[in-house]
N, C-alpha and C positions, 0 to 999 in steps of 0.2 A: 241496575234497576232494583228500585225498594217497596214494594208492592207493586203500584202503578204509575210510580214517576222514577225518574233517571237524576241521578245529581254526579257529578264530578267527583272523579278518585284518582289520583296518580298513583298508587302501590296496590296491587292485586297479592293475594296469598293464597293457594291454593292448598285446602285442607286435605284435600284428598280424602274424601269421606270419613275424617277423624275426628274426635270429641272435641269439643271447647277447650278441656285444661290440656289434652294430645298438642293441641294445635297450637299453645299458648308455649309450651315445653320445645315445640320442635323450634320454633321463634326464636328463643330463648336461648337454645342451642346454636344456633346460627350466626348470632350476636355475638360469639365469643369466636368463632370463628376467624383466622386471620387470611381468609381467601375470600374472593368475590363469590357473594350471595347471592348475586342478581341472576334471573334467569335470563334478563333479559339483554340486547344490546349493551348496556352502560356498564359501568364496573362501581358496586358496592362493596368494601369490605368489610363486612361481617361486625369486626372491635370495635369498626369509629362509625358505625351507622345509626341511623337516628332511632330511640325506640318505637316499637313497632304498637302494641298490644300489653294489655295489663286488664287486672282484675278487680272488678269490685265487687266485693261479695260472691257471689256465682256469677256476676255478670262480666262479660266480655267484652273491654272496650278499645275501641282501634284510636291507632293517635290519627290526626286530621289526615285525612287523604287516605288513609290506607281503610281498602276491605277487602275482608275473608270471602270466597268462593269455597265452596263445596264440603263444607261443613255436615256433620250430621242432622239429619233433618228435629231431630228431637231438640237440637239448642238454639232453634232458631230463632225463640222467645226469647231468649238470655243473651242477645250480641248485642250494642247500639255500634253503630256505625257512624260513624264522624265522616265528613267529604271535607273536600279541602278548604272550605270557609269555615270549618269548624261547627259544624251545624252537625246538630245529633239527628240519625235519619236509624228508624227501626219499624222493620214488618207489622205490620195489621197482624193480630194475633193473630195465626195458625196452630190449626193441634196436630196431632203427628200419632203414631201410632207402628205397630206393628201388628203383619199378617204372620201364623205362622201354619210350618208342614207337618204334617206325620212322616214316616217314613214310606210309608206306601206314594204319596206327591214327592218324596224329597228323590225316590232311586226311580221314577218313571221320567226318562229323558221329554214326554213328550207332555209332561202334563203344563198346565195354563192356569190362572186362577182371575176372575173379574170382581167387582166391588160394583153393588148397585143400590142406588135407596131404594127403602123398604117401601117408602110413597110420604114422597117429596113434599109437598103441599097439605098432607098430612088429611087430604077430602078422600075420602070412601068410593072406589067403584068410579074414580075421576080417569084413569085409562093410563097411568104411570105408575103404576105400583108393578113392585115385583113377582115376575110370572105371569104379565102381561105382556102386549108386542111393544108397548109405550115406556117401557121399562127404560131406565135413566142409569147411566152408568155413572159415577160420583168423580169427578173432575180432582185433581189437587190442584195446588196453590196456584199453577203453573195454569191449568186450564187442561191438563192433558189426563182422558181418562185415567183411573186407576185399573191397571190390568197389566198383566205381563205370564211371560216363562216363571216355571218356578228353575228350571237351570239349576237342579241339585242343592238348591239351598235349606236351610233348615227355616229361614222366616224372611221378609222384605222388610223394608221400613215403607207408609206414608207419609202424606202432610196432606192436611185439609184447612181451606179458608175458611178457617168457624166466622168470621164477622163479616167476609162479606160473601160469600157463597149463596147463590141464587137460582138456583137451577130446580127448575119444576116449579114453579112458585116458589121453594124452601125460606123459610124465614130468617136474614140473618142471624148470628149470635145466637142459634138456640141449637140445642142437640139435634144431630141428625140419624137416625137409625136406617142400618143399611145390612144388607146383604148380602156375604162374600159365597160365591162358591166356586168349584175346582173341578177338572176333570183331567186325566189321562189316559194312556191307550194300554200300558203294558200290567201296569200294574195298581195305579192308583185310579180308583172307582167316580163316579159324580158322589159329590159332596157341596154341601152349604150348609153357611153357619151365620146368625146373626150376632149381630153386637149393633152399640150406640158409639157415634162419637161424640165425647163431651171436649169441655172446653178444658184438656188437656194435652200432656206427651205422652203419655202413657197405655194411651187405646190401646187392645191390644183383639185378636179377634183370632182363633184357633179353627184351621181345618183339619179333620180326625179323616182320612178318607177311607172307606175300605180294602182290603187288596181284591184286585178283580179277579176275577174266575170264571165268569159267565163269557168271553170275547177272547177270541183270539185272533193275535194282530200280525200275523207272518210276515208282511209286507215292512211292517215299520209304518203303515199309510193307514189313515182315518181320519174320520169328518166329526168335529167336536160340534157337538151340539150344546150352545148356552142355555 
């Protein structure tokens, strides 16, 4: 699937959440290979198999049939994707971005973090804006809120449908300002931080959280209040 429609590919590549040029290397590497490449049933050997992927400029282009899965989300502007009729097929822009932790979210096993527009439709006192019950959690590309564990990490990646994103009223193609805040039980406090995302990869939106002092959690159990 390439935004909203399905076209035909017989050679899947799985990136395994690695970069464009990562992804292009490990290809590359495999090519010269004199054992079967294939993950799959059939047997491809490596030296005599057809090329895979090549570069233009920064951009990432697959030969006819073959497409990259699981890519980093920051390069997903820079693939075109070829299907087996030789038809160039590539994503409605998306921007991408990254959340990041302090160390008080990063060493709290229990802490969570959500992403919500600031107010959608951008009307005043219309009952979706953030810190209201109407409040709108910001969807990525995929359609699936942005929220998750932070799982000891130091930052997450997103992806947002800047062109076609429509949620709350939201206006395609225009920046959308949103939201992020965070909470845990042991040690990392409630936090929120705004940012915009613009029509780029590069968003980036930092949560500084306190360390807690006020609660204490003996059980390991508590009720996260968004």
């Amino acid at each position: 699937q390439v935004g909203t429609q399905w076209y035909a590919y017989n050679k899947i590549i799985n990136g395994n959440n690695a970069t464009a040029e990562q992804i292009y290397e490990f290809v590359q590497f495999e090519l010269r290979q004199t054992v079967d490449i294939d993950a799959g049933p059939g047997t491809v050997t490596g030296e005599t198999a057809d090329s895979l992927l090549s570069f233009l400029g920064d951009t990432l282009v697959t030969a006819p049939g073959v497409f990259v899965d699981g890519y980093q989300q920051t390069d997903i502007n820079r693939i075109e994707f070829y299907d087996v009729s030789g038809t160039k097929r590539t994503f409605p822009y998306v921007a991408a971005g990254t959340i990041l932790f302090n160390d008080n979210l990063i060493n709290d096993p229990d802490a969570q973090y959500w992403m919500y527009f600031t107010d959608p439709d951008g009307v005043p006192n219309s009952g979706d804006e953030f810190g209201t019950a109407g409040a709108i959690l910001v969807n990525d590309k995929n359609g699936v809120p942005i929220q998750g564990t932070v799982g000891g990490q130091a930052s997450v990646t997103f992806n947002f449908d800047y062109d076609g994103n429509t949620q709350g009223g939201r206006t395609p193609a225009t920046d959308a300002a949103v939201t992020v805040v965070a909470i845990g039980l042991t040690t990392g406090q409630y936090v929120k931080a705004t940012g915009t995302i613009t029509r780029s990869t590069l968003n980036s939106v930092s949560l500084v959280a306190s360390l807690e002092r006020n609660y204490n959690n003996p059980g390991g159990q508590g009720v996260i209040v968004q």
